[in-house]
C-alpha positions as CSV (number, residue, x, y, z in Angstrom):
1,X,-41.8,12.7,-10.1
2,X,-38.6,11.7,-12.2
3,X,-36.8,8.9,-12.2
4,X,-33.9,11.2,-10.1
5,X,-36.4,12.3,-8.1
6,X,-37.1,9.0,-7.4
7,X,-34.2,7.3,-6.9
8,X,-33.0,10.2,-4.3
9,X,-36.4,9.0,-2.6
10,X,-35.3,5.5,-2.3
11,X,-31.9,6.1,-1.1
12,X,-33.1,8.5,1.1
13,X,-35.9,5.3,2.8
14,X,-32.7,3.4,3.4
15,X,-31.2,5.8,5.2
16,X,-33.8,6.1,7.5
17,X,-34.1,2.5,7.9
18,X,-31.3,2.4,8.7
19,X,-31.2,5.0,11.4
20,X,-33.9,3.0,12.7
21,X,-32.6,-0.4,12.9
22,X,-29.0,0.6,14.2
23,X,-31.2,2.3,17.3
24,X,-33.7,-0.3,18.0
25,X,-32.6,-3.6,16.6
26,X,-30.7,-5.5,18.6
27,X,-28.4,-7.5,16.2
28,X,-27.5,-4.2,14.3
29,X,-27.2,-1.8,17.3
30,X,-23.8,-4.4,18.1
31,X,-22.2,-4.3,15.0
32,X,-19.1,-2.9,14.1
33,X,-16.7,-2.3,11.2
34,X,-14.8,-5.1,11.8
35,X,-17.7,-7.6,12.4
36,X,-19.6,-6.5,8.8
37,X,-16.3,-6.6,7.2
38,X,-16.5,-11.1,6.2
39,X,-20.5,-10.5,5.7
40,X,-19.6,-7.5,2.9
41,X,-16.8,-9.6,1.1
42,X,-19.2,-13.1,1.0
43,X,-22.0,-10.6,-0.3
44,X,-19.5,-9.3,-3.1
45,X,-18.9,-12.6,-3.8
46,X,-22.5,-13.2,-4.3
47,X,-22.4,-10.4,-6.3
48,X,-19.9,-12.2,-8.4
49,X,-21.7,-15.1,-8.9
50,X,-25.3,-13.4,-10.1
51,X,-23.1,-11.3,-12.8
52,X,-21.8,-14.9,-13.8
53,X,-24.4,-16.6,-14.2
54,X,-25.9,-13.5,-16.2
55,X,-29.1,-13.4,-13.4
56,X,-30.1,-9.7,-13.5
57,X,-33.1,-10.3,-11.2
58,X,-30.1,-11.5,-8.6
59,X,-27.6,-8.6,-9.5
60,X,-30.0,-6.4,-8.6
61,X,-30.8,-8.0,-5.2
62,X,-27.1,-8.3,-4.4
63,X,-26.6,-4.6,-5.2
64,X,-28.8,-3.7,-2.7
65,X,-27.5,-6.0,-0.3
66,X,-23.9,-4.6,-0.9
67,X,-25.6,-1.1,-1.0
68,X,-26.7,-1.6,2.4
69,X,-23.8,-2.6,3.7
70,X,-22.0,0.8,2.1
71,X,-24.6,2.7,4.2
72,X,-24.3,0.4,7.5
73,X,-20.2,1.3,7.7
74,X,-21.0,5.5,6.7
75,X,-23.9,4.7,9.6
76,X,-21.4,3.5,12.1
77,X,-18.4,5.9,11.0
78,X,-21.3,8.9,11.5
79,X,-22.1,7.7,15.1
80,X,-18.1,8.6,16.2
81,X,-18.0,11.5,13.9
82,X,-15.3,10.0,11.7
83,X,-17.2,10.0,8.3
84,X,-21.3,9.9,7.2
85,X,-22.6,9.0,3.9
86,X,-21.9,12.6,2.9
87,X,-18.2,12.4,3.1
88,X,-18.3,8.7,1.4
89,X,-20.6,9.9,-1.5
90,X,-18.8,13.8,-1.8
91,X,-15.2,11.6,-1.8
92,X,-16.0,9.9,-4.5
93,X,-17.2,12.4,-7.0
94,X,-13.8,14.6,-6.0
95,X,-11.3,11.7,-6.8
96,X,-13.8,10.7,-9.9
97,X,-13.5,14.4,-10.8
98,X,-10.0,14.4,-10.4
99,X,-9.0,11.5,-12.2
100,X,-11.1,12.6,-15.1
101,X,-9.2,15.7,-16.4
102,X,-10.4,14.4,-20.2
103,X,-14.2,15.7,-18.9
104,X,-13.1,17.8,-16.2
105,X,-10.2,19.5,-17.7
106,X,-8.5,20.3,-20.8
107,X,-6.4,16.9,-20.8
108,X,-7.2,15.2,-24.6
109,X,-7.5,11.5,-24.9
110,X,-8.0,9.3,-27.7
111,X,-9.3,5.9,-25.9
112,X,-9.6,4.0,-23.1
113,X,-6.1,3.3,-22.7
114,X,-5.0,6.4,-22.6
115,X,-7.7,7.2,-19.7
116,X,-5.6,4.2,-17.6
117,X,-2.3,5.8,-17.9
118,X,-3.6,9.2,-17.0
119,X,-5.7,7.3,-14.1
120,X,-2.1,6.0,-12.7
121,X,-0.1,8.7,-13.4
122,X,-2.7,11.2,-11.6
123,X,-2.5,8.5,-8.6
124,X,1.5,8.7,-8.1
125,X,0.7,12.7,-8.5
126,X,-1.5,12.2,-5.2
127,X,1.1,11.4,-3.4
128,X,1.2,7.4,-3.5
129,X,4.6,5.7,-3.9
130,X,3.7,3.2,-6.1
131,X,1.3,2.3,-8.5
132,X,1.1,-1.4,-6.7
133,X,-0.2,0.8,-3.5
134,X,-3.9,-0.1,-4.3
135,X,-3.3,-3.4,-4.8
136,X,-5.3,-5.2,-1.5
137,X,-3.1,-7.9,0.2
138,X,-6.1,-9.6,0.8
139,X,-7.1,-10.2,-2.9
140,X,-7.3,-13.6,-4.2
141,X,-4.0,-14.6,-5.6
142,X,-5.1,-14.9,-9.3
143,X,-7.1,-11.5,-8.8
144,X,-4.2,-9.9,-7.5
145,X,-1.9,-11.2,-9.8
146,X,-4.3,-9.4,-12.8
147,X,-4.6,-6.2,-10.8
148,X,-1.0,-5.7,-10.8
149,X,0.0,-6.3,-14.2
150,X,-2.9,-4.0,-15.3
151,X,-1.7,-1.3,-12.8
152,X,1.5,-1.6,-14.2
153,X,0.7,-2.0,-17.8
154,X,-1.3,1.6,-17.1
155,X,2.5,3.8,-16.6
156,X,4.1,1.6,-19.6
157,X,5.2,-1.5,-18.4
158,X,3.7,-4.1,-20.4
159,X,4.9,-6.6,-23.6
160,X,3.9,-4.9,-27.0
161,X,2.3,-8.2,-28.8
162,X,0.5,-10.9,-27.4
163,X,3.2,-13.4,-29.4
164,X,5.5,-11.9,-27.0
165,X,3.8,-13.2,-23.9
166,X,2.7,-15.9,-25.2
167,X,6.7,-17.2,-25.9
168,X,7.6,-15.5,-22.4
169,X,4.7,-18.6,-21.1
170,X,6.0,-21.1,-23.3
171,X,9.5,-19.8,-21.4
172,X,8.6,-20.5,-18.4
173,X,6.5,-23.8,-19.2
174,X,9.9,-25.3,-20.0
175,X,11.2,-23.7,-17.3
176,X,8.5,-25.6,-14.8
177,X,9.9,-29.0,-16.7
178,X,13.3,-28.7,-16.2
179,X,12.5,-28.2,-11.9
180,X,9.8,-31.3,-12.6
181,X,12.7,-33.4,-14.1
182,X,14.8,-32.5,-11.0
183,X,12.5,-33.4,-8.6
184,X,13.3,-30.1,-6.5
185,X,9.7,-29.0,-4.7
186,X,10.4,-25.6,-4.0
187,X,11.7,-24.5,-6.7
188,X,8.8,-26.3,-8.9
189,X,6.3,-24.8,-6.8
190,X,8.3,-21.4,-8.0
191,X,8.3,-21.9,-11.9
192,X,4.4,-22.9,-11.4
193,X,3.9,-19.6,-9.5
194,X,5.9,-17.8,-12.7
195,X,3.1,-20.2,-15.2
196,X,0.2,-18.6,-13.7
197,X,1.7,-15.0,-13.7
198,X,2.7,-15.3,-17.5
199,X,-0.7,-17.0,-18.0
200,X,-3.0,-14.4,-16.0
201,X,-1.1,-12.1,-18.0
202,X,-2.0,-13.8,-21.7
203,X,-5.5,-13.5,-20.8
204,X,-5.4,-10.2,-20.3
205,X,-3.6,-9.7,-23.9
206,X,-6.8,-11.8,-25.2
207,X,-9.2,-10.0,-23.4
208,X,-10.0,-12.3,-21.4
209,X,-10.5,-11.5,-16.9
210,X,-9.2,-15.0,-15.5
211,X,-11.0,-15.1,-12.2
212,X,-14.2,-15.2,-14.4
213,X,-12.7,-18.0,-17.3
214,X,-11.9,-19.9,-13.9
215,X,-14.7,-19.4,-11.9
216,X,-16.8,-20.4,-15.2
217,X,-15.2,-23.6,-15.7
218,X,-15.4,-24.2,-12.0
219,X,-19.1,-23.9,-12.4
220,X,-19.2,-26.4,-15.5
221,X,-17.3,-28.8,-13.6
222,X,-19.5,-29.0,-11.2
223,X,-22.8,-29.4,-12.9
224,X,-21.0,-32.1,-15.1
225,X,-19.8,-33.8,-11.7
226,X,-23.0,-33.3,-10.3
227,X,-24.7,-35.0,-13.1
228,X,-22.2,-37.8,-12.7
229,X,-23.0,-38.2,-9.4
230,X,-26.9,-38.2,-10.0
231,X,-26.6,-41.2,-12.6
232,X,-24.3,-43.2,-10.0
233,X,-26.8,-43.0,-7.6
234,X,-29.6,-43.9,-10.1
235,X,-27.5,-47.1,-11.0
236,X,-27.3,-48.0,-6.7
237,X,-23.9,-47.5,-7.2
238,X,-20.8,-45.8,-4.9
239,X,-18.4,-43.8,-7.4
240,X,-15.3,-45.1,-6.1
241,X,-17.0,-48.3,-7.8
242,X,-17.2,-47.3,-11.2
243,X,-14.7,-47.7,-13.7
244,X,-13.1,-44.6,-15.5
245,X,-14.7,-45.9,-18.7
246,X,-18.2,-46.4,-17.1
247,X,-17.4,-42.7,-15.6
248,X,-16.3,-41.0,-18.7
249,X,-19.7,-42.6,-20.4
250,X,-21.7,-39.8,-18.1
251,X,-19.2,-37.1,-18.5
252,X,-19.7,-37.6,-22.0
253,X,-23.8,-37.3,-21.5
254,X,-23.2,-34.2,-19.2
255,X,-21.0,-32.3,-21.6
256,X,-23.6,-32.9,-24.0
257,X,-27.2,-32.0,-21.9
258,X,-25.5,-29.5,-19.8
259,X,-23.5,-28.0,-23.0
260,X,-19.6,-27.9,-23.8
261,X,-18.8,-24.4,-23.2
């Protein structure tokens, strides 16, 4: 047997697991779209995290625990004849098809760029009204700020040079100061909204995805906090007793067992 002959095999064992939990387990039989939907986005998150921390042996058990949430909503959607994980896997392949005239067509590229714009432009030619349309409302802020400007970067409208964002961020920088020296809250809260933007949008000129910079430096912070706390605890002491200089003597220890980057 090959290894698509084999993998067919395995997706077709979870199917029929499937089948046979949703029709004799209890907890599954009661599910519903709406009750999976907060179990599928923690999982993603999950997900997240694994790719992160560069754990393949945990990517791969996340992928199968977002995998079987993908086949518990075709399950449910098959059971009121709205969808089955036919229509869900043969959807796919026709929009992938579709939005891939470079291998499916006689459309010429010349790299991946090039693929994005055609990728939008084939979108508005779907019948969408904008290119912001698949943009989630639900997205994390600093997520969806980078979706958008990439969605709109893909039909044109973008800066040409990184110098040029990065002096539309130094812009708005002093912009933030000038609402900080007037003391006016909303409208500081505004200009700190227009930081991010501009500096989601730098990383994105430098290559870099912001959620994961962020979410990286979350996770250093707290393994450097953590270690903090550890030593407090070794010395009997509370941290709201420490000095800053007695503090900063642990952070520096941290930064140096746990690594600077």
């Amino acid at each position: 047997m090959n290894q698509r002959e084999l993998q067919l095999q395995a997706f077709d064992r979870l199917l029929t697991i499937m089948d046979q939990l949703r029709a004799q387990c209890p907890w599954d039989k009661k599910q519903t779209l709406q009750s999976l939907r907060h179990l599928t986005i923690e999982e993603t998150y999950e997900l997240g995290d694994a790719i992160l921390d560069n754990d393949l042996e945990e990517v791969k058990k996340e992928l199968g625990d977002l995998l079987l949430h993908i086949v518990f909503y075709a399950k449910i959607g098959s059971e009121t004849n709205d969808f089955d994980m036919a229509d869900v896997a043969n959807g796919i392949c026709e929009k992938l098809i579709n939005r891939h005239p470079h291998i499916y067509g006689d459309v010429e590229v010349s790299n991946a760029e090039d693929v994005k714009q055609n990728w939008e432009n084939i979108k508005l030619k779907e019948g969408k009204k904008s290119v912001l349309e698949g943009v989630p409302n639900s997205l994390p802020s600093l997520v969806k700020a980078n979706r958008i400007q990439e969605k709109v970067s893909g039909v044109g409208f973008d800066w040409e040079k990184p110098e040029q964002v990065f002096e539309k961020l130094q812009e708005e920088l002093a912009e933030l100061q000038e609402e900080i020296n007037s003391a006016n809250q909303e409208r500081m809260e505004a200009e700190f909204g227009d930081v991010l933007f501009s500096m989601v949008n730098y990383a994105r000129f430098l290559n870099i995805n912001p959620e994961n910079a962020l979410e990286r430096t979350n996770k250093k912070f707290i393994g450097r906090f953590q270690y903090l706390e550890g030593k407090a605890k070794e010395m009997n002491k509370a941290l709201k007793d420490m000095t800053l200089a007695e503090m900063d003597v642990f952070w520096n220890e941290a930064k140096t067992i746990k690594g600077n980057r």
